[in-house]
N, C-alpha and C positions, 0 to 999 in steps of 0.2 A: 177579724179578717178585713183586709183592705176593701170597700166597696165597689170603687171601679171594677177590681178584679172577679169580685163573684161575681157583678154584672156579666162583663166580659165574656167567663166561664160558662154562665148559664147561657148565655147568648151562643156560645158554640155549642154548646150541649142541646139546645133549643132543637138548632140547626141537621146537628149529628140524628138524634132523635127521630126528627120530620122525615127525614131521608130512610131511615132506617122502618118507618112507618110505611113511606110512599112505598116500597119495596114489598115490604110485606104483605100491605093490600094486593099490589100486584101480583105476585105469585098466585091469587085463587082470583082475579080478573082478569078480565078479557082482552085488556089492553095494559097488560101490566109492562113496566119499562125494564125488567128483569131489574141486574144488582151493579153495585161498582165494578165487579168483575167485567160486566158486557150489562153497560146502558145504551140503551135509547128505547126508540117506537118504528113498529113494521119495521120499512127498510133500512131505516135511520140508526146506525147504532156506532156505538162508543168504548172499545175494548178497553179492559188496564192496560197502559204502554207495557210493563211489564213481560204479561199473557200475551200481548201482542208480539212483540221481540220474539219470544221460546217459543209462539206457534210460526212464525217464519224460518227458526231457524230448524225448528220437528217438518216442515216440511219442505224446508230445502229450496222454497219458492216465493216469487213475489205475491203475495195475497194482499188484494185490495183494501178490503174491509182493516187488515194491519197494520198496512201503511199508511192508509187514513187515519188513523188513531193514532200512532205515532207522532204523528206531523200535527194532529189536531193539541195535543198534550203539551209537546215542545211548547207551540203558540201560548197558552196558559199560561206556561211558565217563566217564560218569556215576559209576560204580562202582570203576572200573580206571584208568581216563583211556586214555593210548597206551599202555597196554600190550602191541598189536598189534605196536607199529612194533620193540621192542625183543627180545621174545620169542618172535613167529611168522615176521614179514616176512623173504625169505632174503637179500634185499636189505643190511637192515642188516650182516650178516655177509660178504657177500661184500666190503664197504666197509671192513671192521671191522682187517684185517691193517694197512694202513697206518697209521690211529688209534693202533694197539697201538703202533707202531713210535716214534710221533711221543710217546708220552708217558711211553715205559721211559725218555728222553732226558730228558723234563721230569723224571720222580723223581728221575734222578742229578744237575741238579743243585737241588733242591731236600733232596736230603739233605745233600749239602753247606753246602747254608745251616744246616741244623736242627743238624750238626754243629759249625757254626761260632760259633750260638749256646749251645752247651757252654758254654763262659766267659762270655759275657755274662748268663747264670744267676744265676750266682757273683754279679755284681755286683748283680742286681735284690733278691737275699734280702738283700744287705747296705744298698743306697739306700732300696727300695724296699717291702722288708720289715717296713716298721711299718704300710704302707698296708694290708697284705695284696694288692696287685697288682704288676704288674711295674716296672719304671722303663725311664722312656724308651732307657737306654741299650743296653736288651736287643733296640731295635727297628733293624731293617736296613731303609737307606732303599732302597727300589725305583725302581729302573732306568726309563729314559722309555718303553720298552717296555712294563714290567708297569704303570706308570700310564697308558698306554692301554689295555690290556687292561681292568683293573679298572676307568675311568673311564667306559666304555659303548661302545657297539657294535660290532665290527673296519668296520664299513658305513660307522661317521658317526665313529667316537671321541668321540663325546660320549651322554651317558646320553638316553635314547630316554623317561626319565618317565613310566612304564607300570607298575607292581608289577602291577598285578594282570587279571584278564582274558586277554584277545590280543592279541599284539602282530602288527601284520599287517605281510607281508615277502611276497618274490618266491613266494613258492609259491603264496600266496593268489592272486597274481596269472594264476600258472599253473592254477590251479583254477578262475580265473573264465575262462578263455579256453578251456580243456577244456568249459566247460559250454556256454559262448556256442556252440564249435564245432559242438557236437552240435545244439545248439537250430539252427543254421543248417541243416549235412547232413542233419540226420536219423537220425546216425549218430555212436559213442562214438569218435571219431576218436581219442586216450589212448590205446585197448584197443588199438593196433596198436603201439604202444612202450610201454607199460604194462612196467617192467624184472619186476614183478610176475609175471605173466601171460607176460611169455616166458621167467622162469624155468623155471614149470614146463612149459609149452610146451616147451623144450627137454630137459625131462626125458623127458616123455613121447617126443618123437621118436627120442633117443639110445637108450631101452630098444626102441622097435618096429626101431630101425637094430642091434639085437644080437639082437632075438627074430626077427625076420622079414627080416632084411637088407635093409630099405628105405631106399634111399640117395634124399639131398634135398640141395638146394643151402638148403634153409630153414634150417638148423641151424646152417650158415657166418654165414649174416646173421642169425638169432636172438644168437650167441656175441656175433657182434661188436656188435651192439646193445646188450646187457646191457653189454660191456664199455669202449662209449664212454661208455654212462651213469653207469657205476660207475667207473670209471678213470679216466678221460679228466675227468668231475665228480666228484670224491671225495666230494664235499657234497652229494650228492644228496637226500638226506635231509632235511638241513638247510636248504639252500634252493631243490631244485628240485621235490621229490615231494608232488603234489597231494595224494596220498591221507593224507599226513602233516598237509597245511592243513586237509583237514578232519576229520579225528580233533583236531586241536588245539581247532577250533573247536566240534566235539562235547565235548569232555571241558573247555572253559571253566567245569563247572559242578562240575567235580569237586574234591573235598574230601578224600578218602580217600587213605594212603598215601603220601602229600609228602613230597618230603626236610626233614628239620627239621637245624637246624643248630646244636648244642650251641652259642653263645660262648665260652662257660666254657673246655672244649677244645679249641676252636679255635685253632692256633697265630696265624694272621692276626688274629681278634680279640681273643684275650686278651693278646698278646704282641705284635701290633703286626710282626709277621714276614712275608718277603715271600713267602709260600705263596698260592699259586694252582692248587693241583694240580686241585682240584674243579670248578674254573673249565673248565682245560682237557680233562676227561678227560668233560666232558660232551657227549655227542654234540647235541644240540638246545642249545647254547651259555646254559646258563642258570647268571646268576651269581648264586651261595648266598648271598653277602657284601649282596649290594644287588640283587635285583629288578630293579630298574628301568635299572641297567646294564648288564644280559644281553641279549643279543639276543632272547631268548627268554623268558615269562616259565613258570612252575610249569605252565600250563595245556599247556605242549607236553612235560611229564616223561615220559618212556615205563618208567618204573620201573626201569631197567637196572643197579643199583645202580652205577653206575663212577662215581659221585665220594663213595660209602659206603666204596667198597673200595679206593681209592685213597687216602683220607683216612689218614694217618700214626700221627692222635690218635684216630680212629674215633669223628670229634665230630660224623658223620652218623648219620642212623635212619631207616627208614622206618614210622613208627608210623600205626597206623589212622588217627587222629585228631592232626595235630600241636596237643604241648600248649599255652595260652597263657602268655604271657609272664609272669614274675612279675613280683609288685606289691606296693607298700611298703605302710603304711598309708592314707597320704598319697594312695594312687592313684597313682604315679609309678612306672614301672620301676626294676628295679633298676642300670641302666644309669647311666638318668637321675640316681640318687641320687649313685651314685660322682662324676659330672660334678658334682653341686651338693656334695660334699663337698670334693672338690678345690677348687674358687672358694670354699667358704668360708675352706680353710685358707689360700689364698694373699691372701687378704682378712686374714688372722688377721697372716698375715708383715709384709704392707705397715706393719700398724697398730703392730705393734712396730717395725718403722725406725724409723717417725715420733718413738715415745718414747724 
């Protein structure tokens, strides 16, 4: 396995951990900061945007303490985008073993490919070597599988035409039915399969079932709840968790910290090879290659670096500010030039036939 990446991983799991720790002291201390549900100290606290929303709208009123947290959250995301969902939520990681499983498989055989273009090297410096780019011959054509993939959605197989903003999917859907419900009841009906909330619900019960030997049939049905959610929908994340629709839809505004995607060393772009690791190793399904073919667009990035640290060429980054594209004198990308110099020269070839 990639090193950067189990770095990475462990570094978020560190994180997830600690948090999960601090929480749990606190429940039987004095000044515990309660959970992600409703953090902070004394009067200081920090509701999920979420709970916040469905308890304004169960009571029909402006409540302070919700609209703080709302407003506080936005700013975050704003700042951070979801970085919630990748580094605190215990959710993501309990999901996370199988991911891991399905995509040590995609490396092996995408090394294989990277491997098998060895020799097709050899040929591009010698064809292709006067262009300074590759030749076609170095390129391995992709399988009808990986041109679904890369051609747009796993939903529709065809590109969804979206770069930029949110792309709305089942979750939104689930979010607006979580809200409707509450507007109905009265009540944040979520908050009772929330896999969130009964994580640590379950934690807290497990510690008083070893400190005080309080035996509960809750913890039977908390387990298996989490684990229909998470198991049973592996995707959960990605398209059934409300709290994920709207962090995306909060962090629509964010700028800061996007995967920027070198071309230059990018195997698929520069070489035309059929690497798709970043594609898959993205938890929120968003393709690097093309925006608008991802199920998902930037606005749902949760910072997780796994398609930095999977990348081969490390032709990912995540820079404060990704830079802008270069540009000729002319105003045209550098892309575009390559393109217009190619058709001149095959314009240059034709005209000698003729004579």
């Amino acid at each position: 396995m990639n090193e950067n990446k189990t770095r990475t991983y462990r570094l978020r799991m560190v994180i997830a951990l600690a948090i999960l720790a601090v929480v749990a002291v606190g429940y039987f201390a004095a000044g515990g900061i309660g959970n992600i549900c409703g953090i902070g100290f004394e009067s200081l606290t920090l509701l999920c945007p979420l709970g916040a929303l469905m308890a304004l709208l169960a009571e029909k009123t402006a409540i302070p303490v919700a609209v703080i947290s709302v407003v506080a959250v936005l700013a975050i995301c704003i700042v951070l985008g979801k970085v919630f969902c990748s580094w605190v939520c215990p959710v993501h990681f309990l999901a996370g073993p199988k991911r891991r499983k399905e995509l040590s498989a995609c490396e092996g055989m995408s090394a294989k490919n990277r491997k098998g273009m060895a020799g097709a090297d050899a040929a591009t410096a010698s064809v292709g070597g006067d262009l300074g780019r590759p030749s076609p011959v170095a390129a391995k054509p992709l399988s009808k599988k990986e041109k679904k993939a890369l051609s747009g959605c796993v939903s529709c197989a065809s590109p969804c035409g979206k770069s930029g903003g949110v792309k709305i999917d089942s979750r939104h859907g689930i979010l607006a039915a979580a809200l409707g419900s509450t507007l109905v009841f009265g009540f944040p009906v979520l908050c009772l399969v929330c896999p969130v909330g009964l994580t640590f619900a379950t934690v807290l019960l497990v510690m008083r079932l070893f400190a005080f030997g309080e035996t509960t049939w809750t913890i039977i049905v908390f387990i298996a709840l989490i684990a229909a959610e998470v198991i049973l929908l592996p995707r959960w994340c990605a398209k059934f968790c409300p709290l994920g629709a709207l962090l995306s839809l909060m962090s629509g505004l964010n700028r800061t910290f996007r995967p920027h995607l070198n071309a230059e060393k990018c195997l698929a772009e520069s070489r035309g090879a059929s690497c798709d690791l970043c594609v898959r190793a993205c938890p929120e399904g968003i393709n690097l290659h093309d925006i608008a073919a991802g199920e998902t667009t930037l606005a749902d990035c949760s910072k997780c670096r796994a398609c930095a640290d999977v990348c081969p060429e490390h032709a990912i980054t995540f820079p404060l500010l990704a830079p802008k594209p270069a540009r000729n004198r002319a105003g045209a990308s550098v892309t575009d030039a390559v393109g217009d110099l190619d058709e001149n020269l095959a314009f240059a070839g034709a005209l000698e036939e003729k004579e």
